[in-house]
ROVEXVEX-506162 format. One line per 3 residues: number of its first residue (from 0); their letters; for each residue z, x, y of C-alpha. Coordinates in steps of 0.2 Angstrom, whole numbers. Layout:
% ROVEXVEX-506162
NUM	a	Z X Y ~ ...
This chain:
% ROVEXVEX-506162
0	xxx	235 -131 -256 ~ 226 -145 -264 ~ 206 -150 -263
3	xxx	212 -170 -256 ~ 227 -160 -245 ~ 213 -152 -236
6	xxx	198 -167 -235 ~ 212 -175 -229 ~ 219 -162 -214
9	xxx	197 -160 -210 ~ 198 -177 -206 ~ 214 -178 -197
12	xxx	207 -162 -187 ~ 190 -170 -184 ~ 197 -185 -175
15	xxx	210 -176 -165 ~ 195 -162 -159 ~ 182 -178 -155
18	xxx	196 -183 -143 ~ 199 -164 -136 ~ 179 -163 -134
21	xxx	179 -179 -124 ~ 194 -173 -114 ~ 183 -156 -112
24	xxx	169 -167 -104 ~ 183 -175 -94 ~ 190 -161 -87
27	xxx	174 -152 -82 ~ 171 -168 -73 ~ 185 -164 -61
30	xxx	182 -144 -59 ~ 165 -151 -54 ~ 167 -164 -42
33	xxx	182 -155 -35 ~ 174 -139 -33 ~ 186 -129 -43
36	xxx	174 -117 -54 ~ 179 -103 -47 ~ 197 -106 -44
39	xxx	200 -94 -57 ~ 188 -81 -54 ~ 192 -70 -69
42	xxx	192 -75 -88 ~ 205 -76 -99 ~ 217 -74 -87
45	xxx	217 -83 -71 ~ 220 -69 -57 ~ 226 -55 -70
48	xxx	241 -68 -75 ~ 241 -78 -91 ~ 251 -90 -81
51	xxx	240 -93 -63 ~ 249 -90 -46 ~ 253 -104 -35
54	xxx	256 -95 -19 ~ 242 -83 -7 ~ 259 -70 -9
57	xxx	256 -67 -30 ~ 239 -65 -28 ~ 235 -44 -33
60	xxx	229 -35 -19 ~ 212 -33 -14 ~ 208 -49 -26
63	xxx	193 -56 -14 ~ 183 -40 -17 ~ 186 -36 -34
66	xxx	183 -54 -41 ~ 166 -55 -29 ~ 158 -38 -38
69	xxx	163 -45 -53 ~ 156 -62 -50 ~ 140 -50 -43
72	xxx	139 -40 -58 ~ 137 -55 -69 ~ 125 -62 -61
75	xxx	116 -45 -61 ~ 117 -45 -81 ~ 111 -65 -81
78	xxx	96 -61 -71 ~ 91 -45 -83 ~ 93 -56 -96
81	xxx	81 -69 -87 ~ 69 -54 -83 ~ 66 -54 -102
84	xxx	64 -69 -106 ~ 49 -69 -91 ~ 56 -80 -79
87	xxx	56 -66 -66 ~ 56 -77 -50 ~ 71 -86 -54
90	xxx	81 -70 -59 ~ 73 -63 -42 ~ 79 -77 -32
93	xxx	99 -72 -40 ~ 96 -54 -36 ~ 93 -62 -20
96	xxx	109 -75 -19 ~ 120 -69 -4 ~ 131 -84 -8
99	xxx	139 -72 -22 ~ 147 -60 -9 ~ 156 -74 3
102	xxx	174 -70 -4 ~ 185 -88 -10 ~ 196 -93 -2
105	xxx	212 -98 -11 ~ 218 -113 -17 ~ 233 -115 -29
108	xxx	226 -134 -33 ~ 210 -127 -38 ~ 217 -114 -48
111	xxx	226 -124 -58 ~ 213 -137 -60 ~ 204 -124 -69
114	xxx	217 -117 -77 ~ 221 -134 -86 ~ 202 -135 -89
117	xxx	203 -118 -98 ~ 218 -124 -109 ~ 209 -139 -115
120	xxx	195 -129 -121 ~ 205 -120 -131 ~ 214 -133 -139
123	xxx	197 -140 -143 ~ 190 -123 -149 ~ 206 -122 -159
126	xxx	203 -137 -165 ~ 185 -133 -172 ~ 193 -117 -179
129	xxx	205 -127 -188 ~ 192 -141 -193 ~ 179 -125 -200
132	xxx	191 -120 -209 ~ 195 -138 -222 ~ 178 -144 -221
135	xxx	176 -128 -237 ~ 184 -141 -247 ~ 168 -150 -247
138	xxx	157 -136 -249 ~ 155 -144 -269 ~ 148 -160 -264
141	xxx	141 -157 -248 ~ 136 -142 -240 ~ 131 -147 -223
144	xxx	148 -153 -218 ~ 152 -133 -218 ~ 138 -130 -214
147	xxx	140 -140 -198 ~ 156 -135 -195 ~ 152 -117 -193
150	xxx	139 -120 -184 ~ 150 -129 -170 ~ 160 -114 -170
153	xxx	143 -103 -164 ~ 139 -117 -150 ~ 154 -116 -144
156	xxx	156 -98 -140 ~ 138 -100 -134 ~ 145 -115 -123
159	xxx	159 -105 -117 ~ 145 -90 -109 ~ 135 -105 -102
162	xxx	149 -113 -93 ~ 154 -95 -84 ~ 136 -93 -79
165	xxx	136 -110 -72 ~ 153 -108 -61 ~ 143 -89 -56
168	xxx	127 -93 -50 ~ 125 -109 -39 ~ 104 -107 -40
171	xxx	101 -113 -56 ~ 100 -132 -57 ~ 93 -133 -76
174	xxx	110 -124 -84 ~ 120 -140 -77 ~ 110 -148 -86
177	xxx	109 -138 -102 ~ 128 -136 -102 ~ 132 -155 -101
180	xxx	119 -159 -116 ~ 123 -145 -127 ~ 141 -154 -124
183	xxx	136 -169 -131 ~ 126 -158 -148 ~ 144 -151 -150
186	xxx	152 -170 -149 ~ 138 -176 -160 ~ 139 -160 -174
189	xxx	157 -165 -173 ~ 156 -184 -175 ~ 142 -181 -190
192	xxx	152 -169 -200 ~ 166 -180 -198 ~ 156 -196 -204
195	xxx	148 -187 -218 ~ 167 -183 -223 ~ 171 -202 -224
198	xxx	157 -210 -230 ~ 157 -198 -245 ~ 153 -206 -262
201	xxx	148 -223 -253 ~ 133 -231 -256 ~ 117 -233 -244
204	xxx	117 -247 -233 ~ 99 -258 -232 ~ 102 -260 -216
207	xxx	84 -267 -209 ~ 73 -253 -199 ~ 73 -261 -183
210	xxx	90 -260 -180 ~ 90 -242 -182 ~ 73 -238 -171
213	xxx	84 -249 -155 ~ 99 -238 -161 ~ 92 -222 -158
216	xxx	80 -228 -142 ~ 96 -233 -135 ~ 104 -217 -138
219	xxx	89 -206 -131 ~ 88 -219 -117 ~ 108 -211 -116
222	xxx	103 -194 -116 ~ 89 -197 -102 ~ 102 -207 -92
225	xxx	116 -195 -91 ~ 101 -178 -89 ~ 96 -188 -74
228	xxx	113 -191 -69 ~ 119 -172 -69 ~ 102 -169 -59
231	xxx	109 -184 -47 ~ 126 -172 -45 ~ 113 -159 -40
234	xxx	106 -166 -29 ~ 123 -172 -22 ~ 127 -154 -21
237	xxx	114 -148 -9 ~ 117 -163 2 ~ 134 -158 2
240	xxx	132 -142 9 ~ 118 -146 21 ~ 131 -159 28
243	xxx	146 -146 26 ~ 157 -158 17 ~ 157 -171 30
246	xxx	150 -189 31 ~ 152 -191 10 ~ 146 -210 16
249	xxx	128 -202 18 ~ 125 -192 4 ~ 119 -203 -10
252	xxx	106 -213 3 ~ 98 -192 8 ~ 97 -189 -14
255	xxx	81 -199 -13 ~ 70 -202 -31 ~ 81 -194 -42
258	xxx	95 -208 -38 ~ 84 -220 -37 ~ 76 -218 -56
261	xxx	97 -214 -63 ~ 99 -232 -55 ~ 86 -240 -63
264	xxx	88 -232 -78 ~ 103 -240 -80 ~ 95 -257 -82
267	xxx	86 -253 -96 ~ 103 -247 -104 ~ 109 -264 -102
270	xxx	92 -272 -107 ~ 92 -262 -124 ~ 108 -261 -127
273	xxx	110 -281 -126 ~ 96 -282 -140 ~ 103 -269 -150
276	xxx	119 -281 -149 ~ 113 -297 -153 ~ 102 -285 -172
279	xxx	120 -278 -176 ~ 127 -296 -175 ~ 114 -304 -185
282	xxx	116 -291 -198 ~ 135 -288 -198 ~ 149 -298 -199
285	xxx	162 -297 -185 ~ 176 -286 -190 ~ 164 -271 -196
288	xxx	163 -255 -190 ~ 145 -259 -182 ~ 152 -275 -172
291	xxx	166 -267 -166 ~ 157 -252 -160 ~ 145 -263 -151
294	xxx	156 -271 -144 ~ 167 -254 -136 ~ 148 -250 -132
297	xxx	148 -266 -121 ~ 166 -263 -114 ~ 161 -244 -107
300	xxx	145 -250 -101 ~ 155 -263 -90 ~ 166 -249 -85
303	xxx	151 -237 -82 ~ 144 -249 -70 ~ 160 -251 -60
306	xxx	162 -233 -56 ~ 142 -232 -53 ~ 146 -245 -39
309	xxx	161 -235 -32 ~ 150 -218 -33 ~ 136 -228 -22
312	xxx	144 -239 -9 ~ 163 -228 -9 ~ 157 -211 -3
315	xxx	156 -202 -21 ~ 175 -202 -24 ~ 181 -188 -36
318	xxx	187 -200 -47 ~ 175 -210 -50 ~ 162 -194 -54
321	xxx	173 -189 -66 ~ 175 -206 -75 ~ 156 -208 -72
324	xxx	153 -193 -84 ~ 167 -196 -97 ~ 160 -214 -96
327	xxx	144 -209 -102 ~ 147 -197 -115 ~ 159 -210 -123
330	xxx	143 -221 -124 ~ 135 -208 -132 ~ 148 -205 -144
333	xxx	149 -223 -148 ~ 129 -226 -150 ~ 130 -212 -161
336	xxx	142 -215 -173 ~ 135 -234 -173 ~ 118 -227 -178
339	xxx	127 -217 -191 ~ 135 -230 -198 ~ 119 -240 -201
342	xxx	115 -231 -214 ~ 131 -229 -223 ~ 150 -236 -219
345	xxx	165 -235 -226 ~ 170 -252 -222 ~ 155 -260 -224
348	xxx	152 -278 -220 ~ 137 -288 -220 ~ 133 -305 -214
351	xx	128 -318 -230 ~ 110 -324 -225
């Protein structure tokens, strides 16, 4: 197999994988806000079957009790883990979780809600396998695309372990957190690698160092935004169970502060965004790669805002938390490869002044 047949497939493979990653993120929006994390409680198979039950009757007997020591156990293991690292009170207060021992309940929609979760994971892991593998035919021009490329394959695994202790243990709010950003390291290794791949050979771009300080504020401002939005989901979370499920009209007024700040937040997206805008259009003419991606930065904003407005005034529908979070990692994904295409493009064109 030829050097150019296997640039070629490691590009192929790399656009294919972004689009499983964000489809990732998409999916573990709906496990989340339809409460379906432990619709399979074991791992890899989903109640000792490869293909999950979708009746009480195929379930194997006993399954409430084995699958809640199990879920016990690894919080057990989690918290020894904590004890080294000195964060003894919280690895205390999971020793402590009675939550772990109430049996689930189950429910075939939320078993296969997971189960499709699952199977994109694996296509997207396959699909970093795959782009690990043709990114070697780089490894004589330019190391860090391997190099990044296997280092995906690492975070991933350790993404897969993150996203198991998240599903187990309900009283550490950070690991949200951690799991949702380390997601968008993954997307942006992934994106990088990919860029470096196209832009290889092509010269340096002069673009003017302005634009590419607003580039990467708006992207931090990104990262801040969507932290405090899995913070908000949190919050949600507790207010949920304090409210058991009921009046969903009520929850977003009882979050307090942390909504508040996610809100405003939001404004100074706009702001920044709108002046990062009006640099790349100075700078670029209208059918480069910057404009356009400007411009599909704009169009998810407008979209974002929408389903903030549902999530606000709607009662948190499902569907519009799930949208919410692919929404905002698809604005991350576009700042990002804007910002790298400041630099260097392969379809570069500027704007005669």
């Amino acid at each position: 197999m030829s050097k150019a047949t296997n640039r070629k497939r490691f590009r192929s493979a790399s656009l294919v994988t972004i689009v499983l990653l964000f489809a990732v993120i998409l999916a573990g929006g709906i496990v989340r806000s339809s409460g379906s994390g432990m619709g399979c409680p074991d791992w890899p198979k989903c109640f000792g079957r490869y293909i999950p039950p979708t009746h009480v009757g195929e379930l194997p007997a006993n399954y409430k009790e084995t699958y809640v020591a199990k879920r016990e156990a690894k919080n057990q293991r989690f918290a020894k883990m904590l004890d080294k690292f000195g964060n003894k009170d919280l690895a205390q207060r999971i020793r402590e979780d009675k939550s772990i021992l109430i049996p689930e309940e189950f429910n075939a929609a939320r078993t296969w809600t997971e189960y499709v979760n699952r199977l994109v994971g694996v296509l997207s892991g396959i699909g970093l396998l795959l782009v690990a593998i043709f990114s070697f035919s780089y490894s004589d021009e330019n190391k860090w695309i391997p190099a990044l490329s296997v280092l995906n394959i690492f975070l991933v695994g350790y993404q897969a372990w993150l996203g198991s202790i998240v599903v187990s243990t309900n009283l550490v709010d950070w690991i949200v957190t951690v799991h949702m950003l380390l997601a968008l390291v993954i997307l942006a290794v992934t994106i990088y690698a990919y860029h470096l791949a196209k832009v290889q050979g092509k010269p340096v771009l002069n673009t003017k160092p302005l634009t590419k300080i607003i580039a990467a504020l708006a992207i931090i401002l990104s990262v801040i935004q969507i932290t405090y939005g899995t913070e908000v989901r949190e919050k949600v979370d507790e207010v949920a169970e304090r409210f058991q499920d009921a009046n969903r009209d009520q929850w977003v007024a009882k979050v307090g502060q942390t909504f508040n700040m996610h809100r405003d937040l939001a404004l100074a997206v706009v702001v920044l965004n709108v002046l990062l805008y009006a640099l790349v259009r100075r700078t670029f003419s209208r059918h480069s790669v910057q404009q356009q991606m400007m411009s599909l930065v704009f169009l998810i904003i407008v979209l974002q805002i929408g389903a903030g407005i549902a999530l606000s005034y709607w009662g948190l529908p499902p569907v519009a938390q799930a949208s919410h979070i692919l929404l905002a990692s698809l604005i991350f994904g576009a700042q990002f490869y804007l910002m790298l295409n400041l630099s260097r493009s392969a379809n570069y064109t500027e704007v005669n002044r």
